[in-house]
N, C-alpha and C positions, 0 to 999 in steps of 0.2 A: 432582611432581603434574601439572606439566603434558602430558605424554603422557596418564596418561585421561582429566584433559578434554578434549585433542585427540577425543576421539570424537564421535562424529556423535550420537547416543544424546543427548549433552547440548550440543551447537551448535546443532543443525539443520541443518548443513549438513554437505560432504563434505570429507576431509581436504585434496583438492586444492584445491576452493573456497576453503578456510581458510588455506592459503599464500598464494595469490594476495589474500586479503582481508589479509592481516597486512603483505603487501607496499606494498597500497595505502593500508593506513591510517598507516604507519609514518613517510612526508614531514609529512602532513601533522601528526602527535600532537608529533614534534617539535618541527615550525615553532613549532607552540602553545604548548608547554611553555618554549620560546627568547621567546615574546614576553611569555609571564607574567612571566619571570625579570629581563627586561629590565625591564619597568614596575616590577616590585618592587626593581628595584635604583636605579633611575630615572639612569642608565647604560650603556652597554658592560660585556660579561665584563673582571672582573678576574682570574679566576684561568684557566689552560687546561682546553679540555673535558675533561671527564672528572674532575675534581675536584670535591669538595664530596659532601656525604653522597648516599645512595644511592637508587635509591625500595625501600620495602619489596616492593612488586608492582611487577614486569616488564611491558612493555608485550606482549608477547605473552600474559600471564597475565592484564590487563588487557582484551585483547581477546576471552579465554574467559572469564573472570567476566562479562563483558555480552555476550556469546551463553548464555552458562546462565542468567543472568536472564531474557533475552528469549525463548529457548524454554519456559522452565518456573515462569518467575514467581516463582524462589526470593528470600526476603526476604534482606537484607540482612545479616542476622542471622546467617544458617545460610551462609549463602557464606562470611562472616567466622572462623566456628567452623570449616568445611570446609577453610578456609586456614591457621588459627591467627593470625589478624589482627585489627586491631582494623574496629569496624564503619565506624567512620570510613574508614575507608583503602578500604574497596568502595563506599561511598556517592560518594566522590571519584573512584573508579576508573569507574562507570559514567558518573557524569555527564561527565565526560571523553570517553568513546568513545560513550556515542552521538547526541551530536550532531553527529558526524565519520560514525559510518554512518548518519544520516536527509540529509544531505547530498547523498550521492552519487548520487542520483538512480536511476533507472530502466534496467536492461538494454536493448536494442535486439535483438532478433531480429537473427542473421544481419551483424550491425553489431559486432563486439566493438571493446572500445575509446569505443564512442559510448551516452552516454547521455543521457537528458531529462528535466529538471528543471522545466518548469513546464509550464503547460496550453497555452503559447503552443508551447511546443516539441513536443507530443505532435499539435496539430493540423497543423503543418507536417509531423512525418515523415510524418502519417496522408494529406495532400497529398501528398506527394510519393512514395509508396510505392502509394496508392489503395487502402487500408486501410480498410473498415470496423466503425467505432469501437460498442464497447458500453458502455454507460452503464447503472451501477448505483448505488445508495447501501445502505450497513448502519449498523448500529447497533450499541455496543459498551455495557454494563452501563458505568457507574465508582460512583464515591463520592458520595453524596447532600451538598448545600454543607449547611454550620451553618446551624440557625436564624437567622432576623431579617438573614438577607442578603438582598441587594438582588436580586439573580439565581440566588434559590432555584430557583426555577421554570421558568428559563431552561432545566434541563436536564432536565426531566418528558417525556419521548415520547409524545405520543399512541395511536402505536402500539403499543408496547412497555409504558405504562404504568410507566417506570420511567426513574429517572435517567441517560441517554445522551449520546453523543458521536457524532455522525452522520458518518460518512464516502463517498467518494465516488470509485467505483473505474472506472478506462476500464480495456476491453480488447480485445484483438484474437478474429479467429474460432476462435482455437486456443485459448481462457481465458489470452495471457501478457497480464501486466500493464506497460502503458508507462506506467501514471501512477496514483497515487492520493493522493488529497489534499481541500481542501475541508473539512479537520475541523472541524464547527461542533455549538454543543449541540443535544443532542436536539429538544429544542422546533423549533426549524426546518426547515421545508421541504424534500426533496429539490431539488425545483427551485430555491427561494429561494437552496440553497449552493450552488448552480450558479453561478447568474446573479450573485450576489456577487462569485463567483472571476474569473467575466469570461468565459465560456460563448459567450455572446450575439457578443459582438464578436468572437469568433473564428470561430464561425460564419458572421457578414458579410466577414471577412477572407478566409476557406477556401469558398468557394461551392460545392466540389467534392465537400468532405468529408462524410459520410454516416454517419449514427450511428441504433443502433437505442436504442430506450429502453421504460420501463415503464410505467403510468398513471400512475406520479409525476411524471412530465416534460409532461404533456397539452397545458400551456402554451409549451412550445418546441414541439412540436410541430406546434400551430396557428399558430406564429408562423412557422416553416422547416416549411412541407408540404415541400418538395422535399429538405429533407436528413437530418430528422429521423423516423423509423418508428415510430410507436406503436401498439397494438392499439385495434382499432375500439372504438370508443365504443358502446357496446348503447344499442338505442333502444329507446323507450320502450314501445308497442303491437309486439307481435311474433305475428307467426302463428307455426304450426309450421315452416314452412319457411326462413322468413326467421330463426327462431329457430337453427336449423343454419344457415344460412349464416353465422351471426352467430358462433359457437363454432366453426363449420372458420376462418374466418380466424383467430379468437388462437390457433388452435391452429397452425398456417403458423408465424405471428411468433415463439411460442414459442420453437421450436428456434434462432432466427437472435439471441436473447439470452440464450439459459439458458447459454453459456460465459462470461459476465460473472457468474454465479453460482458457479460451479466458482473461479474465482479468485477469489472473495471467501472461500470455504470454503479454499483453500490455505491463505489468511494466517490463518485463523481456528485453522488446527492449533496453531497458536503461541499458550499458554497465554493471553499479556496481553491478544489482541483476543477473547480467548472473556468473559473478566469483568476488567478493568481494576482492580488494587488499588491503584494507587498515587494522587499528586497528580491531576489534573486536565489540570495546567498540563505535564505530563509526555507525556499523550497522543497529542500529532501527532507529537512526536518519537519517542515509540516506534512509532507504527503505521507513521511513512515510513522505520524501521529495518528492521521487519519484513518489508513490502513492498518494498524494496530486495531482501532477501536474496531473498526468493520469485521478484522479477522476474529475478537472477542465472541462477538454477536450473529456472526457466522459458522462458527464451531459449536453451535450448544444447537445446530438443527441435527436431526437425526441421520447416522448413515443409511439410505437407501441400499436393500438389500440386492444383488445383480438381477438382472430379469432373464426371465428365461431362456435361452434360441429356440426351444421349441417350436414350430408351427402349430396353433389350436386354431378348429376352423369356427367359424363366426357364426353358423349355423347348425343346430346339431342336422346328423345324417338320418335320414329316413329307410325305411329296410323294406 
């Protein structure tokens, strides 16, 4: 069975992608299953590798059971019946692998081999590459907590009117994704999950680095005029004139962050960030699953080369 799950149809990704992904996760699924074995023996191997009972699921079968969860949200349940397994053995087989691919961090454009794992590292490449960074946040449905919990409410959105988990996506001017993280409950601020994660001081750290944002960042903004882009703040008395000048500027800014939209729509193809079924506590790990994969498959498009200012006119001239 594992040749049709090899398919793309139920991964999300490409069969080649899938080799090289199984390559890479395979040192590390090891190492970790060597150090369970050890603690539970509280020991050295006694016996030679390759002794002792077997696993029911293969680690490469492993590795397509939680790419078909993660692109299609299938319950535990129906994976188990699809295998002939018990459910236990896929509930242990995901949670196994994907805390190994939310890991692995973030693709690099044009960099293979190098990826980035925290926001400290996403503002360094964006320094040193001169990379103008987009700044977005989304919102993902999940499970409403029980009654008479302390942090009911914690995950109420304002915006959305519904139980959420706010994330917070950088990208480059082509929509790839070198970072996304910041997962915090709904209830909270875009900005506030910024400036949490450490935003701020990377900004004083990167003086150089330059980011567009939304009206939900207005306070970075005001804080970094010189690195941070926000759209103008509409004032309050407006003639008709000043009223269009006031709508041609957002509309300028628009284009220079609607690609931090586009990659947030990529990862959204992927059943679990469109409505979240499961735990809660499950959430960052599946979305930096997600967006890993997405950033993989996003970095191998080509960099567009900058386009002209020049003015060419549309017609040649006649003499």
């Amino acid at each position: 069975m594992t040749k049709e799950w090899a398919h793309p149809a139920f991964t999300g990704i490409s069969r080649a992608h899938l080799g090289g992904l199984i390559d890479e996760l395979a040192g590390p699924w090891t190492a970790r299953c060597e150090s369970a074995l050890h603690e539970r023996r509280g020991g050295n191997r006694r016996q030679r590798p390759g002794a002792g009972p077997k696993h029911d699921l293969g680690f490469t079968d492993r590795v397509l059971v939680t790419l078909a969860h993660l692109r299609h949200q299938l319950p535990h349940a129906a994976l188990a019946e699809l295998y002939g397994l018990e459910r236990s053995t896929i509930t242990r087989a995901i949670g196994e692998i994907r805390p190994l691919l939310a890991a692995r961090g973030f693709a690099v454009p044009d960099r293979p081999g190098l990826r980035l794992h925290t926001l400290a590292d996403v503002f360094a490449y964006a320094a040193a590459e001169r990379t103008t960074l987009r700044i977005d946040g989304t919102e993902t449905q999940v499970r409403r907590p029980r009654a008479h919990r302390p942090d009911r409410c914690a995950f109420v959105s304002g915006k959305k009117k519904q139980n959420t988990m706010k994330t917070t996506t950088i990208s480059d001017a082509q929509g790839r994704t070198p970072w996304s993280g910041a997962d915090r409950p709904g209830r909270m601020h875009d900005q506030t999950a910024m400036r949490t994660e450490g935003i701020a001081e990377q900004l004083r750290l990167h003086p150089d680095v330059r980011a567009e944002v939304d009206e939900g960042y207005r306070g970075l903004a005001n804080e970094f005029p010189d690195q941070i882009s926000a759209p103008p703040k509409k004032p309050k008395d407006l003639e008709d004139m000043q009223r269009y000048g006031w709508r041609e500027m957002r509309r300028r800014q628009s284009p220079c962050r609607i690609c931090v939209e586009h990659a947030d729509a990529e990862h959204k193809q992927w059943r679990p960030l469109q409505r979240f079924l499961g735990r809660r506590e499950h959430y960052p790990a599946t979305h930096r699953a997600i967006a890993g994969l997405v950033s993989d498959r996003a970095a191998q498009r080509a960099t567009h080369r900058k386009a002209s200012t020049a003015l060419v006119p549309v017609t040649p001239t006649t003499r």
